[in-house]
N, C-alpha and C positions, 0 to 999 in steps of 0.2 A: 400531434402527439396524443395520446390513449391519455388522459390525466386522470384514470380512474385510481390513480396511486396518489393523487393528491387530493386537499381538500382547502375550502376557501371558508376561514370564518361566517358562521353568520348563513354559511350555504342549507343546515339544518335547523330545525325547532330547537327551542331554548333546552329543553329536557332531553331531546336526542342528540344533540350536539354535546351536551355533556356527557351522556353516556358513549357516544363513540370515543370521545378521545379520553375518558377514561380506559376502556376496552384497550385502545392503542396505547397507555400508558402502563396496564398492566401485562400485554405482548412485552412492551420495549424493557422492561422489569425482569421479564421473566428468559429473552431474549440474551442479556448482558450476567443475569448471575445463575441462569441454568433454574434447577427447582428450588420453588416458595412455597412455605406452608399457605393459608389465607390470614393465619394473624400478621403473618409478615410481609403480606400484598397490602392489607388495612393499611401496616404503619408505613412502608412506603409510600401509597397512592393517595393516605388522609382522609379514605371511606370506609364507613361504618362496615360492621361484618354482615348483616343482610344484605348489603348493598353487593357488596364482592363477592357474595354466593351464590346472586342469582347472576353477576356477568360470570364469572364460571365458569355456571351453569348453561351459559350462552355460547360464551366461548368453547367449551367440550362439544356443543350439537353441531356448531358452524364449523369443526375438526380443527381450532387453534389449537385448544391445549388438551393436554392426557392426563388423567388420573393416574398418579405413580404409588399410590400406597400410601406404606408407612415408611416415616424418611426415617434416619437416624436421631437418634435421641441425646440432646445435650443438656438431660437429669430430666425424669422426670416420665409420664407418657410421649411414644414418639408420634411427632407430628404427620400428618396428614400432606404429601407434597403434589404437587402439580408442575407442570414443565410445556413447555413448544411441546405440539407435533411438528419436528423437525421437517415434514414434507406436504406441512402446510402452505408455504409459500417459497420460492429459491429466488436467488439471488444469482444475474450473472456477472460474470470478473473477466476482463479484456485486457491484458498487458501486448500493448501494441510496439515492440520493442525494433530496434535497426537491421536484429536479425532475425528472430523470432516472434511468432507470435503466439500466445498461448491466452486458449479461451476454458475457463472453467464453469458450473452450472452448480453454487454452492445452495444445500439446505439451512436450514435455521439452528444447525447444531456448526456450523460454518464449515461443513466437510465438502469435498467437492463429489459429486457424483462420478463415479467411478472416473476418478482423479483428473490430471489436467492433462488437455488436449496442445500440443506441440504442432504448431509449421512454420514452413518457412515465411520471413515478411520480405514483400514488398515495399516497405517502406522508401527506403531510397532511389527505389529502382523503376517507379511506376509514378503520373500524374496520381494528383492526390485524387481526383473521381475513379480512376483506375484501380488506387488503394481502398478505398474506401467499399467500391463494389465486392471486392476481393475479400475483404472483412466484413462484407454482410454475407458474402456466401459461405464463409466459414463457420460462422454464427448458427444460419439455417440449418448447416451439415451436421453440427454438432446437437445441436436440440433434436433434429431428426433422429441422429445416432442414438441419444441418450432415451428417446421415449420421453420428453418433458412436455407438460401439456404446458403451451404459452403462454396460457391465461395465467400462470399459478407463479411465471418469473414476472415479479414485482418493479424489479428496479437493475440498473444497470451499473458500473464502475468501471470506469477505464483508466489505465495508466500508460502515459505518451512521454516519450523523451521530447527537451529543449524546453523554450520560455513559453509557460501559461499563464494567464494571470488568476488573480479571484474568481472571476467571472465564469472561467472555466473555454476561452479565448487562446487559442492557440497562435503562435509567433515564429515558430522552427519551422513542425510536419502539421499536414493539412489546416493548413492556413487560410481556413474561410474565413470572409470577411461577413456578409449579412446576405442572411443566417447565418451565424458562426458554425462550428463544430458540434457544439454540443446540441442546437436545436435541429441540425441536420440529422444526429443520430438519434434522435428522439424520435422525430418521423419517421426515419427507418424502421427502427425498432420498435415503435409503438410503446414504449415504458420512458420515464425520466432516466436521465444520464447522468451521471458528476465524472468529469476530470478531473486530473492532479497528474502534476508531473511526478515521474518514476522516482526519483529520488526522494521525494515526499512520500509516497507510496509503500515503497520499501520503509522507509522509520515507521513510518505508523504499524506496516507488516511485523516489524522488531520490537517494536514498545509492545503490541499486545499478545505475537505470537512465538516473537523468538527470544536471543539471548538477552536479549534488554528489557525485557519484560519487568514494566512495573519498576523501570531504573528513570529517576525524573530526569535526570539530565544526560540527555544522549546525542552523540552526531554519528550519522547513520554516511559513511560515504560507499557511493558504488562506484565501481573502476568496471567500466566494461568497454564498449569501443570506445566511449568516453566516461567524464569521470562526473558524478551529481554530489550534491550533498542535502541531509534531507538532518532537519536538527526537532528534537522535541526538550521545550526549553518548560519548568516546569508541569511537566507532564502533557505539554499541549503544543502540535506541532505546530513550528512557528513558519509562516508565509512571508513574513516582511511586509513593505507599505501596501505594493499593487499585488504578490504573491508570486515574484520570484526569485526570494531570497536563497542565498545556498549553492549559485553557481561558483562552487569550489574549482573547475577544473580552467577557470579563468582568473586563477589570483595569478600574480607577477611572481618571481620565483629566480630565486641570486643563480648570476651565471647562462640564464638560457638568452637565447634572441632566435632561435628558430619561429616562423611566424606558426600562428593557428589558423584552423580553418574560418574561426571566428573575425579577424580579420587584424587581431592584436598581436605582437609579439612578447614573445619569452612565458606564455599562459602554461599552468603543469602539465594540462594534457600534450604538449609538443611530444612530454618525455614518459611520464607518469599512465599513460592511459593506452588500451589495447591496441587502436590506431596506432599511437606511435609507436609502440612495443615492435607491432608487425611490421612498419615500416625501416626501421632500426632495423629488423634481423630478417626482411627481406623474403618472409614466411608467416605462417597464421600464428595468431595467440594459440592457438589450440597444441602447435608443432614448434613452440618455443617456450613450450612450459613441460613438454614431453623429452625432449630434448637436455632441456637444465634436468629435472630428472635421472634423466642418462649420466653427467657429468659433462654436459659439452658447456665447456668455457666461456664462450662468445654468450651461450643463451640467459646463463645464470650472470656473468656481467649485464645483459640487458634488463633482466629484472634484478638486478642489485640497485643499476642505478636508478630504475624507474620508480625502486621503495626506497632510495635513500629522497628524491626529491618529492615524494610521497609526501614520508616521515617532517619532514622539512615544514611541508606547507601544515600539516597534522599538527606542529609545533605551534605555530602563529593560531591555527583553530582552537587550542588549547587555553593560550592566553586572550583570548580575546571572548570565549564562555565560560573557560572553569567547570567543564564537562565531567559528568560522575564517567562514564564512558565512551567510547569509541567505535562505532561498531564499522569493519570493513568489507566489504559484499561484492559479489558481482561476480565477471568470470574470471578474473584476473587469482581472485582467492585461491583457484586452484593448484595455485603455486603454493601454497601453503608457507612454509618455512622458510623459501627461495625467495618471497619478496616480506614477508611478517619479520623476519629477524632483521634486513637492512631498514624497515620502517622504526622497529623499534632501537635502534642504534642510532638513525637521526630524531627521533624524538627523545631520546637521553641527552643528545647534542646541542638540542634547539632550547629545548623546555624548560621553564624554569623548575627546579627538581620539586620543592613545595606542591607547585600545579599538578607536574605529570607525575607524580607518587598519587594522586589523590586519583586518577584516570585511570580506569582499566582498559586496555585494547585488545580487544578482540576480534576473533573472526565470524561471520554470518554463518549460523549454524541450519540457513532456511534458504540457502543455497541458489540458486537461478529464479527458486520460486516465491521471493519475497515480493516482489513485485504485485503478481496477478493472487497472491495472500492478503497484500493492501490495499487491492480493490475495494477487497468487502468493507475496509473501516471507511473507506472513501464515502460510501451508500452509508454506512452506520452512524457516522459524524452528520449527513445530512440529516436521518433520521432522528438522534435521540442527543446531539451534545449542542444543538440549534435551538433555541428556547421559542426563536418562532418561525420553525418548519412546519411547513403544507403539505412535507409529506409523510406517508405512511405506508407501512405491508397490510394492513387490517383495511 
């Protein structure tokens, strides 16, 4: 692996080591709240103002940051602001999905360059060497397409359906054992990696960039061919013991015994998730959610029932965090009212009213693309909420 994106205590001079990972701290500053005067770099970073004018001043020559002028004014002379040069360094985002895969090439402003790239996956369909070939040449195709010089993408995020743990250890889809996954894609790709499963991915995508935004207590669940649950429990996503807390589409569920493919019976995805959906009605998610549309009977009972036992399981999620919100994602949303009104009808039914008066549920307003959206908090979390990460963009 390239570890020139990492850095090992102690690997510099006392006096240059402090100044690099100040420099890096005031990137990751200026990175998470956009432009800072320099009194307001000071009282963030705890260094004097000569000190922060000549990194800067360092920073401006080496093309991190841009002189912005004068910011606005809150009483008084208006301040002097500074910010990223957003195409000082990029960040790439990989959501490796059952059906799709979508690769994006974001700047430091977190925009993707000329948006995100769509194809089909391999996942299921391919040896995991076969997958994995597949999504380094997707990768190369897209950095070629886009013009990005290699050097300047920093770091890597990927989001994988099924069990991962901390570690970043894959247990579902490509399941290497030693070299795991993630040091496999590092040699590949020549930059650091972090995994997280999708459904984690997605909440972190909804706590900073969609409807949940900045709501402390949220469970983020996706319904697509199967169904995740990704929870952010005061304001910090929460993983569980080993890190794969949140397989919601495997709780028990009154009434079922259809088995899963997971090897349990009566679990919600039998009924609740696109798999089944499609299975039930003997045609795609895509052409039974187009259909209920139409009026056709058969398709709107199959997503009645899939969101009353939805709503159902949504009720036990309820009582058991006391969630400020709900947020529901994935492809299945596209039903919109044809599965949200029978979800909210079993969680009137389930819930205890105190609980779910206090819950708002809603729909993912960040659509198919929250996923390869919480790539980038995946790399961010590494970066700057790690009090002792080695790594860095600077």
């Amino acid at each position: 692996m390239n570890d020139s994106n990492t850095i090992n205590k102690g690997f510099l001079p006392g006096l240059k080591e402090k100044r690099y990972l100040q420099k890096k701290a005031i990137i990751g500053f200026l990175y998470k709240m956009g432009e800072l005067s320099k009194p307001e770099i000071c009282r963030l970073t705890n260094v004097t103002t000569p000190t922060v004018g000549k990194m800067i001043d360092e920073l401006m020559e080496e093309g991190w940051v841009v002189d912005r002028g004068c910011g606005n004014s809150i009483g008084g002379k208006r301040p002097h602001v500074f910010s990223l040069n957003p195409d000082a360094a990029y960040i790439l985002g990989v959501d490796i999905g059952r059906e799709y895969l979508r690769i994006a090439i974001f700047n430091l402003q977190n925009e993707p360059i000329e948006g995100i790239l769509e194809y089909p996956s391999i996942l299921e369909g391919q040896d995991d060497d076969v997958t994995l070939k597949y999504i380094k040449e997707r990768i190369d195709e897209v950095i070629e397409k886009l013009g990005v010089d290699r050097a300047k993408i920093k770091m890597c995020g990927v989001a994988l359906p099924g069990l991962i743990d901390r570690e970043g250890n894959t247990y579902t889809y490509l399941t290497y054992e030693r070299p795991g996954l993630k040091d496999i894609l590092e040699e590949m790709l020549g930059m650091p990696v972090f995994i997280d499963n999708d459904s984690n991915v997605m909440a972190m995508a909804e706590h900073t960039f969609g409807i949940a935004k900045n709501i402390n207590n949220v469970l983020c669940i996706s319904v697509n061919e199967c169904i995740g649950l990704g929870m952010i429990l005061n304001s910090k996503l929460y993983r569980g013991g080993i890190g794969m807390a949140g397989e919601f589409g495997h709780i028990r569920i009154s009434g079922l015994d259809a088995p899963c493919h997971c090897g349990k019976i009566g679990c919600l995805e039998t009924v609740s998730s696109g798999r089944a959906i499609e299975k039930v009605a003997g045609r795609s998610l895509q052409a039974v959610i187009d259909a209920a549309g139409k009026d056709d009977i058969s398709a709107i009972e199959v997503l009645h029932q899939a969101g009353e036992k939805l709503g159902e399981g949504i009720a036990a999620m309820i009582h058991l965090f006391n969630p400020d919100m709900v947020v529901i994602g994935g492809e299945v949303t596209e039903a919109r009212d044809l599965l949200i009104v029978p979800v909210r009808q079993a969680v009137n039914k389930y819930a205890l009213a105190r609980m779910r008066n206090h819950c708002e549920l809603v729909m993912s307003n960040l659509g198919g693309y929250s996923a390869i959206l919480g790539t980038l908090m995946i790399v961010m979390e590494h970066l700057y909420d790690d009090s002792e990460s080695v790594y860095s963009l600077y």
